[in-house]
N, C-alpha and C positions, 0 to 999 in steps of 0.2 A: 925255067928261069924267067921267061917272057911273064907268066902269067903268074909268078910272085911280084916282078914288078906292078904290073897293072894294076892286082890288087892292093898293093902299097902307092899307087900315084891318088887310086880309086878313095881309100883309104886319108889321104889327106887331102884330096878334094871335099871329100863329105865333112873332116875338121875343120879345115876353112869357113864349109859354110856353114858350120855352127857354128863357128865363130863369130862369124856377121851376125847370125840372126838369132843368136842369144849370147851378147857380148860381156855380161855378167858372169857368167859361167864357163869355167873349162871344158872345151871341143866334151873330152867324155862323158862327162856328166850331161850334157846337151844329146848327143848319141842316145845315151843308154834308155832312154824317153822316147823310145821312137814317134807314139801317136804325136805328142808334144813338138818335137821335132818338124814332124811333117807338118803340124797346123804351123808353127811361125816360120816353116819355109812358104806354106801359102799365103798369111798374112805378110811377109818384107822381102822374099826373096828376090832376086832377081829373076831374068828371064833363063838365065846360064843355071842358077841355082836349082830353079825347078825342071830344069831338062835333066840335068847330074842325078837327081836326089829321084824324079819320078823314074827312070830309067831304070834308078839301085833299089829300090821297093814297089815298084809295081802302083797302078792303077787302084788294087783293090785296097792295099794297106793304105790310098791315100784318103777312098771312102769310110774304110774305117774309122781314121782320124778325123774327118769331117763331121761323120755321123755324132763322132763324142766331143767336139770340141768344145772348150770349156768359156765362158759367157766373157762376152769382152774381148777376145783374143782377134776374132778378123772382122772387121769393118763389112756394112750392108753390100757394100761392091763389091770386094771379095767373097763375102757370102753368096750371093747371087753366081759370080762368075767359076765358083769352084763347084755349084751344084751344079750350073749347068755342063761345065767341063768332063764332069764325072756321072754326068745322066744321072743325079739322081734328085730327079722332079717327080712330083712337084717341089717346089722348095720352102723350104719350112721358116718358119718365123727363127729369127736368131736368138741362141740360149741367150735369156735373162738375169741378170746378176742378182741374187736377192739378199735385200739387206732386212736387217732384222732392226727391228725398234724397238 
């Protein structure tokens, strides 16, 4: 019983903070995006948001969303502070948006 609860507080903690951090979109659909997810919990999260969310996916799923994150989405400072969080320097120029003419 404990550990259906847990997973059900667990479970609308992580709703929540899609909620916050893709407020356009219903909790599920924010979810089901995990790499997505993870990058605009690094780009607006809180500091509560990214302790809940790193905790529930691990380190490694949050380099993988780094590695693919899609151009525009986290700022030079968060770029910077999540490669180095995540050891994975050196750190790369941030994806470019490319517009077509």
């Amino acid at each position: 019983m404990s550990d259906t609860k847990n997973s059900k507080n667990e479970a609308e903690q992580l709703a929540s903070v899609a909620r916050r951090v893709c407020w356009w979109e219903p909790a599920e659909v924010t979810l089901s995006n995990t790499p997505m997810f993870l990058c605009r919990v690094m780009a607006v999260g809180t500091w509560d948001d990214v302790c809940l969310v790193l905790d529930r996916y691990g380190k490694e799923a949050f380099r993988e969303a780094l590695k693919n994150s899609p151009a525009g989405l986290l700022d030079p400072r968060s770029w910077h502070y999540w490669h180095h969080r995540l050891q994975l320097l050196p750190v790369p120029e941030l994806p470019q948006r490319i517009i077509a003419t």
